[in-house]
TORKOL-4160 file (C-alpha; in steps of 0.2 Angstrom, whole numbers, padded with zeros to 4 digits, m for minus):
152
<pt num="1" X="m0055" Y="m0064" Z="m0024"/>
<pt num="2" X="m0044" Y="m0056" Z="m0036"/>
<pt num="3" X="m0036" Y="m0063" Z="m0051"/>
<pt num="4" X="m0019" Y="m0064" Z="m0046"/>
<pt num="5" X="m0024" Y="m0074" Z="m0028"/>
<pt num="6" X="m0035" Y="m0085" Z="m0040"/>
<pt num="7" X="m0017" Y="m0088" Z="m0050"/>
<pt num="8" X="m0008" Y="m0092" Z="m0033"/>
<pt num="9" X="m0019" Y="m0107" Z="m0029"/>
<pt num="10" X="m0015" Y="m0114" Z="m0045"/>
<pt num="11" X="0004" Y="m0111" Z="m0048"/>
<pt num="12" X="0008" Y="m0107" Z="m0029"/>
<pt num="13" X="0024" Y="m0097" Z="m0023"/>
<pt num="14" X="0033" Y="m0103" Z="m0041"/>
<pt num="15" X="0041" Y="m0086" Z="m0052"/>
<pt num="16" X="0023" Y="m0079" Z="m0063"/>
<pt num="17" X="0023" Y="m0066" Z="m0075"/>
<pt num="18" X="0012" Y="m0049" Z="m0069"/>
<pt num="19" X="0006" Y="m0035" Z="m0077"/>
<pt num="20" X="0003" Y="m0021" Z="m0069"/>
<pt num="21" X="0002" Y="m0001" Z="m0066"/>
<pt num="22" X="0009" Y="0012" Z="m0055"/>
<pt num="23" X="0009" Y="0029" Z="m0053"/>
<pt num="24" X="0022" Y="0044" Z="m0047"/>
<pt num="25" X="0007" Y="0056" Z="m0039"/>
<pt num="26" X="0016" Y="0074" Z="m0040"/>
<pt num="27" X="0011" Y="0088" Z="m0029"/>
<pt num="28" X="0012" Y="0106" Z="m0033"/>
<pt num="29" X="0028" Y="0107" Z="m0025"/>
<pt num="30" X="0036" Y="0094" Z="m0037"/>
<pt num="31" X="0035" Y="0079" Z="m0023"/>
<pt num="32" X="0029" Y="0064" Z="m0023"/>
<pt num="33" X="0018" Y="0052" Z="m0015"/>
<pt num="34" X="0022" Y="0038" Z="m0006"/>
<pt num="35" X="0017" Y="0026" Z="0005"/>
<pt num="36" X="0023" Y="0014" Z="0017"/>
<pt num="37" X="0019" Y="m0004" Z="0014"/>
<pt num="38" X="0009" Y="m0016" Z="0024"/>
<pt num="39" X="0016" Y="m0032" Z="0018"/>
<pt num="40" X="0037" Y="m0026" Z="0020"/>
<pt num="41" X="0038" Y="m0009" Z="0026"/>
<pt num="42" X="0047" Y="m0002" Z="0011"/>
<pt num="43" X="0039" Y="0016" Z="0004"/>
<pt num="44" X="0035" Y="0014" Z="m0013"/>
<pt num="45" X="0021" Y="0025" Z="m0026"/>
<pt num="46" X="0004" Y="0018" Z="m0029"/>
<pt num="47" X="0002" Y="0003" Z="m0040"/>
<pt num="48" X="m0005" Y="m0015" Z="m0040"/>
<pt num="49" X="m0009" Y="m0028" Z="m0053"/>
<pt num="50" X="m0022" Y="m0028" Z="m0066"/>
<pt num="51" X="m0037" Y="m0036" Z="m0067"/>
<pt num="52" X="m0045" Y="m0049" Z="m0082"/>
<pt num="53" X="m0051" Y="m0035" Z="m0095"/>
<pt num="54" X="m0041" Y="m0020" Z="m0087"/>
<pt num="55" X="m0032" Y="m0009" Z="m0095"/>
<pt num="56" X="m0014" Y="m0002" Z="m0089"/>
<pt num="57" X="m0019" Y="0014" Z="m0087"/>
<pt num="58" X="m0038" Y="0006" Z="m0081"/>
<pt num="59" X="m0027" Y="m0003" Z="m0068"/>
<pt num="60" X="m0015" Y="0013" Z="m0062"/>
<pt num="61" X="m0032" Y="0022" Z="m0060"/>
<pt num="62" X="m0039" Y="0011" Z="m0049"/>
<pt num="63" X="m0025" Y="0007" Z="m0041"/>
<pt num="64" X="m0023" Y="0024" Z="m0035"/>
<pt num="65" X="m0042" Y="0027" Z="m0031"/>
<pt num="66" X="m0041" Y="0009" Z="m0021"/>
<pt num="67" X="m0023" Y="0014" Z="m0011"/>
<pt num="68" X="m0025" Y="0034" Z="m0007"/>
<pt num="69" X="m0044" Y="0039" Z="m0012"/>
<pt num="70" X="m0037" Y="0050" Z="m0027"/>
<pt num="71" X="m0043" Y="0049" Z="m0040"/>
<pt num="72" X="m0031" Y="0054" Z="m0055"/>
<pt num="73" X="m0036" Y="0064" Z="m0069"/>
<pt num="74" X="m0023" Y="0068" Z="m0084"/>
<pt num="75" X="m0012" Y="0054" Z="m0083"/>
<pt num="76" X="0007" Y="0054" Z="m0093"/>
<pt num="77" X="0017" Y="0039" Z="m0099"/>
<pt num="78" X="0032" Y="0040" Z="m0087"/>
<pt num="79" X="0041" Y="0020" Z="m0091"/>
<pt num="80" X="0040" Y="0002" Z="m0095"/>
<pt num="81" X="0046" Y="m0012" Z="m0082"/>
<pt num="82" X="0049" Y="m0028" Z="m0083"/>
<pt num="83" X="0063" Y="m0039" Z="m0087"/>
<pt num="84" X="0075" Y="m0046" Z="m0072"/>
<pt num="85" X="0076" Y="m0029" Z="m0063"/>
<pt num="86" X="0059" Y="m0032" Z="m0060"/>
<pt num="87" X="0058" Y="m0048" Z="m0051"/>
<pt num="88" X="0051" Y="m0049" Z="m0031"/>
<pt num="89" X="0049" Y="m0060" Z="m0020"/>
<pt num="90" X="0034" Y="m0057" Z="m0006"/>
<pt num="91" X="0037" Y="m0061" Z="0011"/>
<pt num="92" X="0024" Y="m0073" Z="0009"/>
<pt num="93" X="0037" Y="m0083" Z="m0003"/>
<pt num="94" X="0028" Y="m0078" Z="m0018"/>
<pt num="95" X="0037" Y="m0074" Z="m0033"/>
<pt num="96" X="0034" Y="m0062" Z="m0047"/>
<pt num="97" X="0042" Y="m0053" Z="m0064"/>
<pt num="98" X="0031" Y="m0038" Z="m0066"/>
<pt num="99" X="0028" Y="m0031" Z="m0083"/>
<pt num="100" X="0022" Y="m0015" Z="m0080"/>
<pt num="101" X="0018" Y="0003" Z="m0085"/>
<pt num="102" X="0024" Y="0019" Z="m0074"/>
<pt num="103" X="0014" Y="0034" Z="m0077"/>
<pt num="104" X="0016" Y="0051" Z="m0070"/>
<pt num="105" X="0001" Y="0060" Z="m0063"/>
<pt num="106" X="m0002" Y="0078" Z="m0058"/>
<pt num="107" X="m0019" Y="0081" Z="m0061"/>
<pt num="108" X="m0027" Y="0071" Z="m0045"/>
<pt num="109" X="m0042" Y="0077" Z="m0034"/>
<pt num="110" X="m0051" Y="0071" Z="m0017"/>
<pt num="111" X="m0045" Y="0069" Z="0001"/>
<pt num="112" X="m0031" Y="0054" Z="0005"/>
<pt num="113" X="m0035" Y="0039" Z="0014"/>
<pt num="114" X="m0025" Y="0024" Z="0018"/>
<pt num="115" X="m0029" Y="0007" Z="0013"/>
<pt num="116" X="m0030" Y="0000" Z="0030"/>
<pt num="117" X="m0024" Y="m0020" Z="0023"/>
<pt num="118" X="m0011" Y="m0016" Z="0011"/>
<pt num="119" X="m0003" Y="0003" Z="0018"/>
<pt num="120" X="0002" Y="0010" Z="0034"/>
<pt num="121" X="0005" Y="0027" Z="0031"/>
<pt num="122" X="0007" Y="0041" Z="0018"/>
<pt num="123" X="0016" Y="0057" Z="0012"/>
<pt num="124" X="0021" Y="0067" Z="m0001"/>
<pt num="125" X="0042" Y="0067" Z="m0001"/>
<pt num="126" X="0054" Y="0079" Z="m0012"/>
<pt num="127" X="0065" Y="0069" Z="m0022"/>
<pt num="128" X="0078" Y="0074" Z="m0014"/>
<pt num="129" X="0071" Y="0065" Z="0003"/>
<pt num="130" X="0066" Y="0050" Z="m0003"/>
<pt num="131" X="0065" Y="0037" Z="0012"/>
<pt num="132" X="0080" Y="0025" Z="0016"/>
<pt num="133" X="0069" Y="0012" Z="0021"/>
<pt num="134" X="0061" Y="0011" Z="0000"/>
<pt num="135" X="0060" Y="m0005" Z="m0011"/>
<pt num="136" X="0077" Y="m0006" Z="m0019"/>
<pt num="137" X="0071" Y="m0012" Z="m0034"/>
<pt num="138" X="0064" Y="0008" Z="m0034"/>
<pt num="139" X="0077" Y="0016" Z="m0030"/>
<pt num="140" X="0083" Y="0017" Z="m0047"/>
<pt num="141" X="0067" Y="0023" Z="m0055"/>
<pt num="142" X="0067" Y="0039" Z="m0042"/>
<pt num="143" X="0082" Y="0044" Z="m0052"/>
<pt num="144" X="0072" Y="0041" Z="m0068"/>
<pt num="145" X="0059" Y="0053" Z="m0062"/>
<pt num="146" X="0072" Y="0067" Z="m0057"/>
<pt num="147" X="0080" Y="0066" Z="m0073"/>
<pt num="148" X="0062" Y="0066" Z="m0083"/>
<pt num="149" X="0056" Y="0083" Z="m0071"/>
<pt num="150" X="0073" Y="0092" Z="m0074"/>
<pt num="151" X="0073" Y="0090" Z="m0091"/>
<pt num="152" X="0054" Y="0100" Z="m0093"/>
């Protein structure tokens, strides 16, 4: 048992604080990696909460490794998130803040595969297609990352 799920039986579905790490997974064609959630169907990148004695970019590593069977090799700081943009609430009724660090990654190797409990599908999308059915909480930070690309 995780960390997190350890938390939940103490504080149950009451707001906690999460750190975490995701990672925008950019192909050779500029898109991105996505995949569509389990939990709520949205589309969203590779991430996931760290562990006790995890580091962010430890956490977004595994994360990545755990979700698509990549594993990431060169990554770059991207953003920060956390505040009250960042708060969710599961479907479960669990709520969470996140505080977390984006990275961007295009140095990744190995052959993907879903995580059969937490994803039901994934794809690499321009940035111009990204799909309609995404975590609106995100929506904002694909803008983010086409403005950071243009700007190299």
């Amino acid at each position: 048992m995780g960390y997190v799920m350890e938390l939940r039986r103490s504080v149950g579905s009451r707001p906690v604080i999460i750190a975490g790490a995701g990672v925008m997974l950019i192909n050779e064609k500029g898109e991105v990696l996505l995949q569509k959630r389990r939990d709520n169907g949205f589309w969203d990148y590779p991430a996931g909460s760290m562990e006790i004695g995890e580091s962010f970019e430890e956490c977004a590593r595994r994360e990545v490794l755990e979700e698509t069977g990549l594993t990431c090799g060169k990554l770059e700081f991207f953003m920060e998130m956390s505040g009250k943009d960042s708060f969710y609430e599961y479907p479960n009724g669990d709520q969470t803040y996140a505080a977390a660090i984006l990275y961007i990654c295009r140095d990744f190797s190995g052959e993907l595969k879903i995580q059969e409990d937490e994803v039901l599908t994934q794809a690499f999308f321009s940035l111009d297609d990204i799909p309609e059915k995404s975590d609106p909480r995100e929506l904002g930070i694909f803008d983010r990352l086409r403005e950071f690309l243009a700007k190299e």
